[in-house]
C-alpha positions as CSV (number, residue, x, y, z in Angstrom):
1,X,0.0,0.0,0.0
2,X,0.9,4.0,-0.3
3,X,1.2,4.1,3.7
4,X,3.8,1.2,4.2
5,X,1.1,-0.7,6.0
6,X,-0.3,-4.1,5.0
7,X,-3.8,-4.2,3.7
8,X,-4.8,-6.1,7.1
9,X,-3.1,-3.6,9.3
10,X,-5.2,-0.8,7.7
11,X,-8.0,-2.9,8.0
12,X,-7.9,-2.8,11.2
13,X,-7.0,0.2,12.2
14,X,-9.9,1.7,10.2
15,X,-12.4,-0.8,10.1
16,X,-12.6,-1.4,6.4
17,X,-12.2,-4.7,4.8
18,X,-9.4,-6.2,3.0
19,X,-11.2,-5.5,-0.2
20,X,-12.4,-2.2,0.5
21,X,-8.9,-1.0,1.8
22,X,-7.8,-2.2,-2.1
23,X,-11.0,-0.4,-3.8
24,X,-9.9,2.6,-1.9
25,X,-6.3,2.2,-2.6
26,X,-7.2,2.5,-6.2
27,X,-9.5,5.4,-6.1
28,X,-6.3,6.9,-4.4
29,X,-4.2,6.6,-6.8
30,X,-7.2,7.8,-9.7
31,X,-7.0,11.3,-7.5
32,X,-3.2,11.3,-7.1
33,X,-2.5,12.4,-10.7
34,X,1.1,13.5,-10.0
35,X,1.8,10.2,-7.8
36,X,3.4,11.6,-5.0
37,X,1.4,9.8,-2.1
38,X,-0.6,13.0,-1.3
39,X,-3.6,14.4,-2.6
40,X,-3.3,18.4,-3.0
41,X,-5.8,21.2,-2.4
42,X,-5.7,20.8,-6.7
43,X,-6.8,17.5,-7.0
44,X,-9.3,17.6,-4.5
45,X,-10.8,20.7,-6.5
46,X,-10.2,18.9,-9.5
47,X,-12.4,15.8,-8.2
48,X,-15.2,17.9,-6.8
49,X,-15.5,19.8,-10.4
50,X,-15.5,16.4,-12.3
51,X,-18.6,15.4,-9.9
52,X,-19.9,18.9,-10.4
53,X,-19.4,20.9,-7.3
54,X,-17.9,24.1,-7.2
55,X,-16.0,24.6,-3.6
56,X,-14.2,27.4,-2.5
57,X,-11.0,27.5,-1.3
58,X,-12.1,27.9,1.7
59,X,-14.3,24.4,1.7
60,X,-11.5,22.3,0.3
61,X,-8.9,23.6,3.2
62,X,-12.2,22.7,5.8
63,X,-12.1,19.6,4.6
64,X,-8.6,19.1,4.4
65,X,-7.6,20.4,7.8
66,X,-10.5,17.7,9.1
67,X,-8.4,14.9,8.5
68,X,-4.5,16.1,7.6
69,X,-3.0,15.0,10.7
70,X,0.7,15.3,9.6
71,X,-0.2,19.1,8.7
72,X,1.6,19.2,5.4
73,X,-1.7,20.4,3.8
74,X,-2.2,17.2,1.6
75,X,-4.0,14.2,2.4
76,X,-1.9,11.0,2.4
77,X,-3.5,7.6,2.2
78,X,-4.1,6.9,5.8
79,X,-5.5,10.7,6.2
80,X,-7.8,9.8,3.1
81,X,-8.9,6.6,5.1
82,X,-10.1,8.4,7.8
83,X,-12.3,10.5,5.8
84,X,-13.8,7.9,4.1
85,X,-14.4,6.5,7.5
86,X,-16.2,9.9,8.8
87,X,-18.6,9.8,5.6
88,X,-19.6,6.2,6.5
């Protein structure tokens, strides 16, 4: 996985499945266009447009801060785990 962490240590530490830690590994990897193991403010907006929301700045750095528990201002595989887990 992106994180280091086996599927089954994921799994448990977030309460997903096997197969929906790989699902969500690959939807990962669809919003990280440049590859580097973070989503960015841009692809975040970028993803929002393509499902045809418009959110400000402002909205995308709400969300962001929410989960972006390293504080580099991206959202790393782990971090995007937990918001999948808070929309549950």
């Amino acid at each position: 996985t992106t994180t280091g962490k086996s599927r089954r240590e994921l799994s448990e530490v977030h309460g997903f499945s096997e197969e929906q830690i790989a699902v969500f590994e690959e939807s990962f990897s669809l919003l990280d266009k440049d590859g580097d193991g973070n989503i960015s403010n841009y692809e975040i907006r970028s993803l929002m447009h393509s499902l045809g929301y418009s959110p400000s700045e402002e909205d995308i750095s709400t969300v962001i801060s929410k989960v972006d528990t390293d504080g580099n201002g991206s959202v790393d595989f782990d971090e995007f785990l937990t918001m999948m887990r808070c929309r549950r």
